[in-house]
N, C-alpha and C positions, 0 to 999 in steps of 0.2 A: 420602213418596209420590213424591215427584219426583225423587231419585235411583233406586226401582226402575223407574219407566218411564221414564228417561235409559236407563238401562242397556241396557231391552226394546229400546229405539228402535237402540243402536246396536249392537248385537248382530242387530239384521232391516237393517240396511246394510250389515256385515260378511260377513251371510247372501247378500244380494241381490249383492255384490261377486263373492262367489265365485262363485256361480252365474249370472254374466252370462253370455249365450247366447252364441255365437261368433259372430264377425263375418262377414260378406260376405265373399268374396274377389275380386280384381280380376288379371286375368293381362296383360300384356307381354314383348314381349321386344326387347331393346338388343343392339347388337351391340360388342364390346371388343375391342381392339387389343393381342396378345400380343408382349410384346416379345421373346418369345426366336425364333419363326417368323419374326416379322412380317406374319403373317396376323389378320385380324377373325375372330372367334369368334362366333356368337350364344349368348345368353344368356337362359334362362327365369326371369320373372320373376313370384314370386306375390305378395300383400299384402293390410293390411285396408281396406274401401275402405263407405262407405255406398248403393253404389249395389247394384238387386236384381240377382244372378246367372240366366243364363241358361245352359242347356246349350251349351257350344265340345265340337267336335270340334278333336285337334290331331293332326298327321300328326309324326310320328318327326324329319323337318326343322323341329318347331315352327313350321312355316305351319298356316292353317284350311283344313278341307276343305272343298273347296266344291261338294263330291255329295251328292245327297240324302241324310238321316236314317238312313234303314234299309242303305247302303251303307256310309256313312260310321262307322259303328259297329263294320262288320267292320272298317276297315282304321285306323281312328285314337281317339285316346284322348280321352275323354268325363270332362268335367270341367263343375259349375255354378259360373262365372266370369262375370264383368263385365268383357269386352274393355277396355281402356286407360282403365279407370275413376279418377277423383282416388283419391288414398287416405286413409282415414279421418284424423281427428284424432286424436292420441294420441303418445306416444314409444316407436318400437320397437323392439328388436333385430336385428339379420342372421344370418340363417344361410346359408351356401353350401354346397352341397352337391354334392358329386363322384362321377359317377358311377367303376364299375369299364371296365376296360380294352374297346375296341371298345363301349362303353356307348352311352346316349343320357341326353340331357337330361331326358329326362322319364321316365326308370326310376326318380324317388321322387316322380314326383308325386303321390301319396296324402299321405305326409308331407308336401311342401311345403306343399298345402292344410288338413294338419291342425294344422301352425306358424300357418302365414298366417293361419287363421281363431281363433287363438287371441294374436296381436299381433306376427307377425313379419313381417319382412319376407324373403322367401325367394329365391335367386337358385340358378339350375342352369345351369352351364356346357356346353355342348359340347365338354368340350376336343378339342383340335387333334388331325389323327390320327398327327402324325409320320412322311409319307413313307410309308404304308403298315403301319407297323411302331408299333403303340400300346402298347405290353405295356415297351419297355425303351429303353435309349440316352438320353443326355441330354435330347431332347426330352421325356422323360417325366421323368427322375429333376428335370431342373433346371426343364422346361418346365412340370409340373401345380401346383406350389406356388404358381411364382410366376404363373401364370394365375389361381390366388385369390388372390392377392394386387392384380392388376389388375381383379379381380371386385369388391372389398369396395371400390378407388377411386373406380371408375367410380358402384357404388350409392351411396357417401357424396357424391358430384360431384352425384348426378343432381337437378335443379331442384326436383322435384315429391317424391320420399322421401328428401333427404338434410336435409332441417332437421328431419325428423319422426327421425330413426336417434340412438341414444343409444350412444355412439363406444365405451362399455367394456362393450356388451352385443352382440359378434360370437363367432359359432362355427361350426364346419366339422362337418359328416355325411359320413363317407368311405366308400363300398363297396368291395370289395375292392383294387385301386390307388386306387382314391379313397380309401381306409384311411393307407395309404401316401400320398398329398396329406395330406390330415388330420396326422397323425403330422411330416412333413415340417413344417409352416407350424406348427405347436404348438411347435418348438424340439431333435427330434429329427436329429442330424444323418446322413444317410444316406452308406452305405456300400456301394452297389449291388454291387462285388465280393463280397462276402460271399453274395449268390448260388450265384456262383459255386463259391464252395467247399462251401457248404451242398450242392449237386447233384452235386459231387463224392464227396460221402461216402454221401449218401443219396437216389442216382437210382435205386435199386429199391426201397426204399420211399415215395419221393414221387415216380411216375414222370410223373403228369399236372402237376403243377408244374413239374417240369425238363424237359418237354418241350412246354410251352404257348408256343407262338407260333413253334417251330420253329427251326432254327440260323439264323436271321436274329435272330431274338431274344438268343439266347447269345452271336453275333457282337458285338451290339452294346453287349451290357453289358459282355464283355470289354475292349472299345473305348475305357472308358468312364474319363476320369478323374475326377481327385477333384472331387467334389459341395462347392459352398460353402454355407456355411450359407445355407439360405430363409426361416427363421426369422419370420412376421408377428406384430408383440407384440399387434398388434391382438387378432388368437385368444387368448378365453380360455375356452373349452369346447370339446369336441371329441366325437361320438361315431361309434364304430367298427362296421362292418358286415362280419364276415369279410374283415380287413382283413389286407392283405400285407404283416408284418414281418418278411421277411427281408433288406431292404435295409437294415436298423437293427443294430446291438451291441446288448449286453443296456445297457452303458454309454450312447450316446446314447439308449436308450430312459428310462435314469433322467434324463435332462436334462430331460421332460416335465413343465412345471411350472404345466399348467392343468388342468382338473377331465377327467374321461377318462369316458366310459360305452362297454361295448365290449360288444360281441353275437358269439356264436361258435354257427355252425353243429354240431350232435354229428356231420350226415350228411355234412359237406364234405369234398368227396375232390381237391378242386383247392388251397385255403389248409388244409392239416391241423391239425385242433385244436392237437395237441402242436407244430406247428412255428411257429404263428403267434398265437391266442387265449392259449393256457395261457403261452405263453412273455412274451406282453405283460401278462400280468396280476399274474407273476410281477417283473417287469424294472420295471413300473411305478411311478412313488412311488405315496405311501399315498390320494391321493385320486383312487379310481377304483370303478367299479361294475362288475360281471364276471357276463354272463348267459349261460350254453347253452341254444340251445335245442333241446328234443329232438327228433329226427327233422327236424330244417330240414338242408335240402342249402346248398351256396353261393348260389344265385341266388333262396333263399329270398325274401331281404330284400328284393329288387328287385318292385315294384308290377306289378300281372298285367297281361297283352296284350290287345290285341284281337284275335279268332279269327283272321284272315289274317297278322296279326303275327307268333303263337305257330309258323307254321307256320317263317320267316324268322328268329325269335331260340331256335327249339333247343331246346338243353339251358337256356337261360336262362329256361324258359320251362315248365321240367318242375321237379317235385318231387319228394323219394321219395316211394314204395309207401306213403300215405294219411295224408299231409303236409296239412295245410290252412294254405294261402299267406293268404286272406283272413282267415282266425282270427289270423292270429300276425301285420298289419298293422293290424287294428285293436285288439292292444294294442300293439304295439311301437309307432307313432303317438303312442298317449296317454301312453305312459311316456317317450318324447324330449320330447313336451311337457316334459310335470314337472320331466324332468330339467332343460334350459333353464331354465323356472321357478325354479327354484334356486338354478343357478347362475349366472344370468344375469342378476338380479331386477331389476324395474322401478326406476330411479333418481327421488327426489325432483325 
């Protein structure tokens, strides 16, 4: 009798484990010193934290707005956080997460807070703009990698979540050059010429790739010599959001020797399935996970605006012809969850 209700007993702990409610989330943000600019970055920071959340409004600068509710909704993103709250008890992983080119810090905040409330602890960089020129030149090839790399010191440095961070549970979300950071810090060694020739052969079939950011941009990767390895052994997951592999060999794409989840837009006309998704999925080693999703354009993945925003981010901010942007966030959310889960698993 007393081993089958041992067993009841620990099978409704088991039960209760898994379906513990998500935690609170607590927002800050620290500002990081990038060694290849020499400029301070700000940095958005999400986490699990005991205290009760409250509606923040956050403006695109990651300041609070400080206009009324009903204003403040057009123009800044609305998030329920506990400003500079302690952060809970427990041990828990980092993820940083990079936005794509001329980005902002807070284009995954849906994701941050769907990690965060599930034990992580979540960092989103601003990275640096590069003199005007965000898209290419070593500011980017050398400058984004190793800016998460001063991301993941500073979070392990910092007083209040660096004793609670368990050191062999970090991974990187990259969106389209933030794909490219990602790929980069996993151990891919980049080849930014290759660009180059790529757009030599095929600028009338990828004509919005080989022509994004304008001959300043092609200037500068021409420019550009050889990339040293950035390589952080810290990263050991990594997932990808219409991510720019064209600055990778199919070879340094095999050098990737940590778990991969990679997302490919079918609608994307800027990273083209066949030139960057299929070809990473292919060039990959064997532990990676490989989604299309149907009818998502490029800026699918990137978390919605608020109405004055949408006016000011474009095309980043449009879908195709009856796409739903909030349907395909809150599963992609729950399935990076998992994925982390996994392969990042809570350590004794």
């Amino acid at each position: 009798m007393i081993a089958p209700l041992l067993s009841v007993l620990l099978l409704a702990v088991v039960v209760a484990a898994e379906a513990a409610p998500p935690s609170n989330v607590a927002y800050r943000k620290i500002d990081v010193h990038d060694t290849v600019t020499g400029e301070r970055f700000p940095v958005a920071l999400w986490y699990p934290t005991p205290v009760v959340p409250a509606p923040l409004f956050l403006t695109a600068s990651l300041s609070a707005c400080g206009l009324p509710a009903m204003l403040c909704r057009l123009m800044a993103f609305e998030m329920p956080v506990a400003p500079n709250a302690p952060p809970a008890d427990g041990a828990f992983g980092l993820i940083v997460i990079s936005h794509g080119a001329a980005g902002l810090a807070l284009n995954h905040w849906d994701l941050a807070m769907a990690l965060a409330s599930h034990g992580y602890v979540v960092a989103a960089p601003a990275h640096p703009r590069g003199k005007g020129n965000d898209i290419s030149g070593d500011i980017v090839w050398i400058g984004r990698p190793k800016q998460v790399s001063r991301v993941i010191d500073a979070v392990l440095a910092d007083t209040s979540l660096g004793p609670r961070l368990q050191r062999g549970r970090v991974g990187v979300v990259g969106h389209s050059n933030g794909g490219y950071t990602a790929l980069a810090t996993a151990g891919a060694l980049p080849t930014p010429l290759a660009i180059m020739e790529h757009c030599g052969r095929h600028a009338a079939d990828d004509p919005k790739f080989c022509s994004y950011g304008g001959a300043a941009t092609r200037e500068a990767t021409a420019r550009g010599g050889a990339i040293p390895d950035v390589r952080d052994p810290r990263v050991r997951a990594i997932v990808l959001l219409a991510p720019n592999a064209l600055p990778f060999t199919d070879e340094a794409l095999g050098k990737v020797s940590v778990p991969v989840r990679l997302y490919a837009a079918e609608r994307d006309d800027l990273t083209l399935v066949r030139y960057h998704a299929e070809r990473l999925a292919r060039a990959l080693p064997r532990d990676r996970e490989y989604v299309v999703v149907r009818g998502a354009g490029h800026f699918s993945f990137v978390a919605g605006f608020p109405t004055l925003l949408k006016l000011l981010a474009g095309e980043a901010a449009r879908d195709p012809e009856g796409f739903d942007r909030d349907a395909l966030h809150e599963t992609m959310n729950r399935e990076i969850v998992d994925f982390f889960d996994r392969k990042l698993p809570v350590r004794p």
